[in-house]
C-alpha positions as CSV (number, residue, x, y, z in Angstrom):
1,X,-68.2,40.6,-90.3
2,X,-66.9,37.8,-88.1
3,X,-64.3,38.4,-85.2
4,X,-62.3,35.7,-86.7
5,X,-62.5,37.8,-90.2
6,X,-62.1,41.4,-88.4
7,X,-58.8,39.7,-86.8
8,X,-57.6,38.3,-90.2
9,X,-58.1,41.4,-92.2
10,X,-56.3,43.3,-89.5
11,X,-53.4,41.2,-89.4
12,X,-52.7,41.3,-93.1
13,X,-52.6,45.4,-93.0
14,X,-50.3,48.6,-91.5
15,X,-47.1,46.2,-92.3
16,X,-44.8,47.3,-95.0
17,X,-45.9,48.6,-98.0
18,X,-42.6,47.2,-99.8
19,X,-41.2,44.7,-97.4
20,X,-37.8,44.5,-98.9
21,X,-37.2,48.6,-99.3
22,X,-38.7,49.3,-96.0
23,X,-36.9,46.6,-94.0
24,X,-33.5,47.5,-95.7
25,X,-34.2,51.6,-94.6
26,X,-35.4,51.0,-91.2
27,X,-32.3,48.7,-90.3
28,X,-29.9,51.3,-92.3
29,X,-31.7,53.8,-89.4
30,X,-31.7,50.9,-86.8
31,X,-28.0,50.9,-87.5
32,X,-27.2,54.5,-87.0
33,X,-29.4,54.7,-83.4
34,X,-27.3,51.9,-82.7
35,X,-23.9,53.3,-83.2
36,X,-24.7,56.5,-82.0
37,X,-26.6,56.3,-79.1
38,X,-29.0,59.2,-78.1
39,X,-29.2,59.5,-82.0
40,X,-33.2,60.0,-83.1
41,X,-34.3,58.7,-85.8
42,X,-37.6,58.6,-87.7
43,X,-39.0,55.8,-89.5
44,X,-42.0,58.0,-91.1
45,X,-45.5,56.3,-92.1
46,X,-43.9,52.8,-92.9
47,X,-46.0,50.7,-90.1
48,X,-49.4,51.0,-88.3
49,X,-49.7,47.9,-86.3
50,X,-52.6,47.7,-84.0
51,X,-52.4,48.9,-80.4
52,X,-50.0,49.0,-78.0
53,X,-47.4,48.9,-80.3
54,X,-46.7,52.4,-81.9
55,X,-45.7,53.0,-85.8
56,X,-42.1,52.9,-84.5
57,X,-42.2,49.7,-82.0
58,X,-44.0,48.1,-85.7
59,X,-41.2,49.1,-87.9
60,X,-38.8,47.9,-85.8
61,X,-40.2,44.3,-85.1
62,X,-41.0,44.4,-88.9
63,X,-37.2,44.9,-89.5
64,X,-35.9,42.5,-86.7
65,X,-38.2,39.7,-85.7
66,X,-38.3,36.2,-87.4
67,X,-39.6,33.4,-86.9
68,X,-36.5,32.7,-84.6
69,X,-37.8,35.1,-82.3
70,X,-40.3,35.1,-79.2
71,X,-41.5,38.2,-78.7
72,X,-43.4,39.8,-75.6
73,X,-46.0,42.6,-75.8
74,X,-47.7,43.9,-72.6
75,X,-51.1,44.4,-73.2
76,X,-51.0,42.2,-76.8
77,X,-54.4,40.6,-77.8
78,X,-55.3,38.3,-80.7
79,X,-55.6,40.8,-83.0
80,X,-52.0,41.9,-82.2
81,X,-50.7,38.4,-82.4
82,X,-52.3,37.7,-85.8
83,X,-50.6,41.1,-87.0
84,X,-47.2,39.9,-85.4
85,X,-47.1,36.7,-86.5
86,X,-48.5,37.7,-90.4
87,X,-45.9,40.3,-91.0
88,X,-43.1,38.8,-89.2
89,X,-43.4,35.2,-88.2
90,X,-42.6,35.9,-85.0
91,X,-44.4,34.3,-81.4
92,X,-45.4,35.9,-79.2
93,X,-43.8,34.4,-75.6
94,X,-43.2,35.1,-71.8
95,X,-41.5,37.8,-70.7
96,X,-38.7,35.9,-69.4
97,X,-38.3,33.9,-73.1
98,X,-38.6,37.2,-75.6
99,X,-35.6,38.3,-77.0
100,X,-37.8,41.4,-77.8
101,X,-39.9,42.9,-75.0
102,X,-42.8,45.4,-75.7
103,X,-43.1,47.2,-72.0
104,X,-44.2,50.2,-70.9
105,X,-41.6,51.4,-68.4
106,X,-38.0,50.5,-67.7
107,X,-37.3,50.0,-64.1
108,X,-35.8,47.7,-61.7
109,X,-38.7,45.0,-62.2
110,X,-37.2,44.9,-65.8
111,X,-33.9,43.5,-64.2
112,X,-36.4,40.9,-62.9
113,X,-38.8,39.5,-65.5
114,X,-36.4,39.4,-69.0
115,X,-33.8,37.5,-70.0
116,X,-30.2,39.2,-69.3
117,X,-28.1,36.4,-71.3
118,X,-25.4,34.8,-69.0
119,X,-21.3,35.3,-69.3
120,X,-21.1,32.3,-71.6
121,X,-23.9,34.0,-73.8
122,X,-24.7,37.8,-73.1
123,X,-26.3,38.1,-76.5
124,X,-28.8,35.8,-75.7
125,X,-30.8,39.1,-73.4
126,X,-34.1,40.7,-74.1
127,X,-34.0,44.2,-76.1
128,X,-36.9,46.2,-74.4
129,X,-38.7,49.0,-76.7
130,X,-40.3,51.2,-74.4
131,X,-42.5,54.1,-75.4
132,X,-42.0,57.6,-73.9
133,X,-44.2,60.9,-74.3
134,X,-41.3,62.6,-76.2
135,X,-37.5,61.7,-77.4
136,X,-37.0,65.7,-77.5
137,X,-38.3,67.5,-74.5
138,X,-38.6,67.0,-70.5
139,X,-35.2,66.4,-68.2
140,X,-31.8,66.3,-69.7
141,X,-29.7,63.2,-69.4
142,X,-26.2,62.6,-70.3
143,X,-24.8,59.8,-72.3
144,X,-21.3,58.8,-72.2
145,X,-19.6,55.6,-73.8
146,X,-19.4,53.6,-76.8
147,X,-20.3,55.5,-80.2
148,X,-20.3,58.9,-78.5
149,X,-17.3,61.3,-78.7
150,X,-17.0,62.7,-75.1
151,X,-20.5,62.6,-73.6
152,X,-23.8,64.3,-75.4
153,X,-27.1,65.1,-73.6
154,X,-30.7,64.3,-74.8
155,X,-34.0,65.4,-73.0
156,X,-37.0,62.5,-72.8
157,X,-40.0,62.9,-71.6
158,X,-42.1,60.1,-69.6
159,X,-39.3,57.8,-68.7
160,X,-40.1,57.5,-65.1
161,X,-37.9,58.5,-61.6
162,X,-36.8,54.7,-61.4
163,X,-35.1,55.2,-65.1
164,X,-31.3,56.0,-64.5
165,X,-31.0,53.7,-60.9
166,X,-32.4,50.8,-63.1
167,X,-29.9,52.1,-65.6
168,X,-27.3,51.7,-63.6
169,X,-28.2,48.4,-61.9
170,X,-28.2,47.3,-65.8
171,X,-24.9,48.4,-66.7
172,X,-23.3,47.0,-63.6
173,X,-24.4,43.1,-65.0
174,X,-21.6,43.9,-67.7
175,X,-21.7,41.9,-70.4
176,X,-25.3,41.1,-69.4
177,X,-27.6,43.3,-69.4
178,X,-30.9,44.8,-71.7
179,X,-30.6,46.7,-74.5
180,X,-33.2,49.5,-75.1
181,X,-34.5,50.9,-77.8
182,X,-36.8,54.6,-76.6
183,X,-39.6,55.0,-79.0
184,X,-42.4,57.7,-79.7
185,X,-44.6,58.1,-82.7
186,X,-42.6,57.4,-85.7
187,X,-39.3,58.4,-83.8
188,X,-36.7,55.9,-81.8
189,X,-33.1,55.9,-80.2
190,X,-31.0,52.9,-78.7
191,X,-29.6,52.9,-75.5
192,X,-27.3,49.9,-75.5
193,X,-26.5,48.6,-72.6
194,X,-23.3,49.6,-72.4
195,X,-24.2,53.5,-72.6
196,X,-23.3,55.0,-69.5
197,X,-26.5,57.4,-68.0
198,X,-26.8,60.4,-65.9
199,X,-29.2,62.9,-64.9
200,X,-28.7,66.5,-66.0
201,X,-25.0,67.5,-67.2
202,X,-23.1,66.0,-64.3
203,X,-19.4,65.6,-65.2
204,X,-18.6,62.7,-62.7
205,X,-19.5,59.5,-63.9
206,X,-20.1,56.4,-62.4
């Protein structure tokens, strides 16, 4: 089998099984991480996109991306492209053109390299799905802000010392800023970017 073949077949598999259902369940879950944030939820076996995205990252460009919208994947090949573009129309881009950013970390270079919209237009910013080793276990943080009652902690693993300064820095660009969507496996949860974060169970915000 040619690569050109190999590349085709792959592209055409591990989207949606039924794109209408799926794509309506995911964005009813998309929607609930979204108004709730630190809220986990799990997409189950609906994706398997090629590598680096995971089953989640896949659901959620399935759901979201159009032919409207650049997308950037560190680490995205041909095969991955094909895939992308097959079950979503989407483009692949620069980092600084996506307005949704596969990376692997989010630190202060992320302030740096994707778009953060302007005054005039803060929706027109990057949302960055970032992978983590766990969305249930390692450090607590504390979430405060919009869509949570009070404040309500949740414990990731793999996130990175940088995380919660880069945090800040983003939440300081008010109403600029990224948007971030934590993935692992088939789980995700949204940090908007105006969810206030914290390390541990610290009472004083900033």
């Amino acid at each position: 089998m040619s690569d050109t073949t190999e590349v085709s077949r792959r592209a055409v598999e591990g989207g949606f099984a039924d794109p209408v259902f799926d794509a309506q369940a995911v964005f009813a879950s998309l929607l609930e991480a979204m108004s709730r944030p630190g809220t986990i939820v799990d997409f189950g076996a609906r994706c398997a996109p090629p590598a680096p995205l995971s089953p989640a990252q896949g659901a959620i460009l399935c759901a979201l991306a159009d032919a409207d919208t650049p997308v950037s994947i560190e680490g995205a090949d041909e095969t991955l492209a094909a895939w992308l573009g097959f079950q979503t129309s989407a483009r692949l881009a620069e980092p600084d053109k996506a307005r949704f950013a596969v990376t692997p970390r989010f630190d202060g270079t992320a302030l740096e390299t994707f778009a953060l919209g302007t005054l005039a237009y803060p929706d027109r910013s990057a949302t960055l799905l970032v992978e983590v080793l766990s969305l249930d276990s390692g450090e607590p943080l504390r979430l405060a802000g919009p869509g949570i009652s009070g404040h309500t902690v949740v414990r990731i693993a793999g996130l990175g010392e940088a995380f919660v300064a880069a945090r800040r820095a983003n939440r300081a660009l008010d109403p600029c800023g990224l948007d971030l969507f934590l993935t692992a496996g088939t789980q995700a949860l949204c940090l908007p970017r105006s969810t206030i974060v914290t390390e541990g169970s610290r009472c004083t915000l900033p």
